[in-house]
C-alpha positions as CSV (number, residue, x, y, z in Angstrom):
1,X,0.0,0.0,0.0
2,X,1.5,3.7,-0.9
3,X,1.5,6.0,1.9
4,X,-0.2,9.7,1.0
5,X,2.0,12.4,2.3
6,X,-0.5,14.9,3.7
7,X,1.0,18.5,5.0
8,X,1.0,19.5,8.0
9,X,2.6,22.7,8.1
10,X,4.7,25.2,5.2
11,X,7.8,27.9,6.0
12,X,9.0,29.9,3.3
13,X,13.0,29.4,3.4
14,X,14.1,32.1,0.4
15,X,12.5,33.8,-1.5
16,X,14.1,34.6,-5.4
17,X,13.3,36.2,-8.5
18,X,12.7,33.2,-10.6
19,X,12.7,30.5,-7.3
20,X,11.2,30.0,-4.0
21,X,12.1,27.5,-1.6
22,X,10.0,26.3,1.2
23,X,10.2,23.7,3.9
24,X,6.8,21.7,4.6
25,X,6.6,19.3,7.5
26,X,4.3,16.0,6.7
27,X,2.8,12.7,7.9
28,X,4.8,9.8,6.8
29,X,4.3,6.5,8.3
30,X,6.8,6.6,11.2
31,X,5.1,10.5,12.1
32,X,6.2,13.3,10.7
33,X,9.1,14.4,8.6
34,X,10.6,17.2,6.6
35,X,10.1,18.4,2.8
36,X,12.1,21.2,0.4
37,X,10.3,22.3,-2.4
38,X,11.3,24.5,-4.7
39,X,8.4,26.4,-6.1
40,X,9.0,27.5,-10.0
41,X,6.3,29.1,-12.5
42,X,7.0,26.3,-14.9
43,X,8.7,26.8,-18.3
44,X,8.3,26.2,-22.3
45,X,10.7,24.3,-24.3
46,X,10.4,24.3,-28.0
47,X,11.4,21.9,-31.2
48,X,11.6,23.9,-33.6
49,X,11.4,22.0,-37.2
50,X,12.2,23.6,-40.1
51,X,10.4,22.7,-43.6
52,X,14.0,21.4,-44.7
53,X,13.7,18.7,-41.7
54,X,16.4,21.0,-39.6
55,X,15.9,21.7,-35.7
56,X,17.3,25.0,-34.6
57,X,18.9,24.5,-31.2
58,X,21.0,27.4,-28.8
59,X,23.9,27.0,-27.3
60,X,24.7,28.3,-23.8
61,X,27.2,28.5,-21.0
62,X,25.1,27.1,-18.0
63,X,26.6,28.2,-14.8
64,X,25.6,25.4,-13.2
65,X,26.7,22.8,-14.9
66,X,30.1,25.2,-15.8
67,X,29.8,23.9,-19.4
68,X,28.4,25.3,-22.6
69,X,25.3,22.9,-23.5
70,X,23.1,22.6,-26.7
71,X,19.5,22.7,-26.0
72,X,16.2,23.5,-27.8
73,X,15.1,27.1,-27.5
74,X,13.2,27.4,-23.9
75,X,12.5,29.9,-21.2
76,X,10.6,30.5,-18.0
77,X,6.7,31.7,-17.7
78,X,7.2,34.7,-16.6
79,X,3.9,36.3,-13.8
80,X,1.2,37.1,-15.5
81,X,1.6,34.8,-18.5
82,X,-1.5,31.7,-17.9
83,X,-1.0,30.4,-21.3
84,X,2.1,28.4,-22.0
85,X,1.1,28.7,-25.8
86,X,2.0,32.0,-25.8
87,X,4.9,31.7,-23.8
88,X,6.3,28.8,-26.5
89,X,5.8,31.6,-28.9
90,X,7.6,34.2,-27.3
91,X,10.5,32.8,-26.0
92,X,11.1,30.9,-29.7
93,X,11.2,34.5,-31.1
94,X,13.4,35.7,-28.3
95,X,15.8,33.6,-28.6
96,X,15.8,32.1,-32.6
97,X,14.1,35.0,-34.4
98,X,12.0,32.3,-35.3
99,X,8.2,32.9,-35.0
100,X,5.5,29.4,-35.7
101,X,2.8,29.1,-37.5
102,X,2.4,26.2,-36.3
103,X,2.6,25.0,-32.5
104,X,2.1,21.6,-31.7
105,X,1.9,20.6,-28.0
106,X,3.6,17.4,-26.7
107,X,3.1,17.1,-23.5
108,X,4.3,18.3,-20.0
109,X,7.4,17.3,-17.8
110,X,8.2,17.5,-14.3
111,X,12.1,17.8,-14.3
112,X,12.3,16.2,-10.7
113,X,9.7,15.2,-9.0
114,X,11.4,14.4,-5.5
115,X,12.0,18.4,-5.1
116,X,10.6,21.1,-7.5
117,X,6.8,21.6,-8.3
118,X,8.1,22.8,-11.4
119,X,6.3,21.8,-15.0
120,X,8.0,22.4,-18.4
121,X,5.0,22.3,-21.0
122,X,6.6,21.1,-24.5
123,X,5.7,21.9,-28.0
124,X,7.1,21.7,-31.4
125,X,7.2,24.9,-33.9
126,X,6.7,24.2,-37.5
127,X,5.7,26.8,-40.4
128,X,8.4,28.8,-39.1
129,X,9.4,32.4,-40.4
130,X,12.9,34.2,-39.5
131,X,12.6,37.1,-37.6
132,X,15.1,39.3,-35.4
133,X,16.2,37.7,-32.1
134,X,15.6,39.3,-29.0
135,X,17.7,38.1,-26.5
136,X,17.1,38.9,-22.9
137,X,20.0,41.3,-21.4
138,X,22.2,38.2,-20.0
139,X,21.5,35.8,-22.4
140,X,24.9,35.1,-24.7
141,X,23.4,32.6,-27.3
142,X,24.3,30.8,-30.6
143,X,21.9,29.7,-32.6
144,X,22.6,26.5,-34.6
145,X,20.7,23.8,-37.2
146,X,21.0,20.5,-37.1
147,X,19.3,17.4,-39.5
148,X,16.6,16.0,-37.3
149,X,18.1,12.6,-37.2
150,X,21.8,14.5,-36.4
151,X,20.0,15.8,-33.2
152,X,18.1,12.6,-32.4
153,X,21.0,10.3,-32.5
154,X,22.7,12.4,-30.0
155,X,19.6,12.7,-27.4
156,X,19.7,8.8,-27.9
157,X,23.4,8.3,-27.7
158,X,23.9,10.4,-24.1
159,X,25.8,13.1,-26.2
160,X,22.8,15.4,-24.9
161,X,22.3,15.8,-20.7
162,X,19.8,18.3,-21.1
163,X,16.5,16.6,-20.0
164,X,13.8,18.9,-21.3
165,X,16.1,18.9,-24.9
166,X,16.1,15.2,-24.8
167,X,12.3,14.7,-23.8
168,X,11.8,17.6,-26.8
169,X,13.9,15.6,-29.3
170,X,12.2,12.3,-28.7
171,X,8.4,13.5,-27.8
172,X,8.9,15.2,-31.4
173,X,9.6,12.6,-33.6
174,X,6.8,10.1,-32.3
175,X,3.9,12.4,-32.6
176,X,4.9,14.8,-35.4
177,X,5.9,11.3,-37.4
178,X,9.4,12.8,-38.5
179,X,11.4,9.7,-40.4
């Protein structure tokens, strides 16, 4: 039998501009225990496939990770924005140029669901026109194409560790029936 979790209590630990983390105290089997949560907005992540069967992917230094990574185009829902749609569409034009005539959605993630409430809605872009990026002021970018099957063989192969680029990559080629 699975054990419910129920809360108890909730304490805001920090409070950030694109994170909050709080500390919730729950029922568990043996009594109570402890919980950190980090509380996110949620996110977009884009494929976007261009008539010629090309993806156009950014790459990025990520802090984090201290490594320049190649992803799919992506961003966070910023307040006020209720439809991820429209989110997809901005942040593809922010940071490709790239605007869709077409977006297809995929499906939703939940990068880890041991910690973050966090939801990353995914879609793929196709019909797509080039436009003028519009990076945000600390965003360094390059924007780069590569064959779909290029891109696919190396979310498959582990040459990609970005999980939302990965999910993208695959989700992508099943439903949009790219060969």
């Amino acid at each position: 039998m699975i054990f419910e979790e129920k809360k108890i209590s909730s304490e805001r630990i920090y409070e950030g501009a694109i994170l909050n983390l709080r500390r919730d105290t729950v029922t568990v089997p043996s009594g109570t225990a402890y919980r950190e949560i980090v509380e996110h907005n949620g996110a977009v992540a884009i494929v976007p496939v261009k008539d010629n069967g090309k993806i156009v992917m950014v790459k990025q230094f990520r802090y984090p990770s201290g490594q320049v990574l190649l992803e799919i185009p992506a961003g966070k829902i910023d307040k006020g924005e209720t439809i991820p749609e429209n989110t997809a569409q901005r942040e593809l034009r922010e940071e490709t140029g790239y605007t869709a005539e077409t977006l297809h959605y995929l499906g939703k993630l939940n990068p880890s669901v041991a910690y973050t409430e966090e939801v990353i809605h995914l879609y793929a872009a196709t019909g797509l026109t080039e436009g003028e990026t519009e990076f945000d002021e600390d965003e360094a970018l390059e924007i780069v194409e590569y064959d779909y099957d290029e891109a696919f063989s190396m979310a498959a192969s582990g040459q990609l560790v970005d999980a939302k680029t990965i999910a993208g990559i695959f989700m992508a080629k099943e439903q949009l029936g790219i060969k």
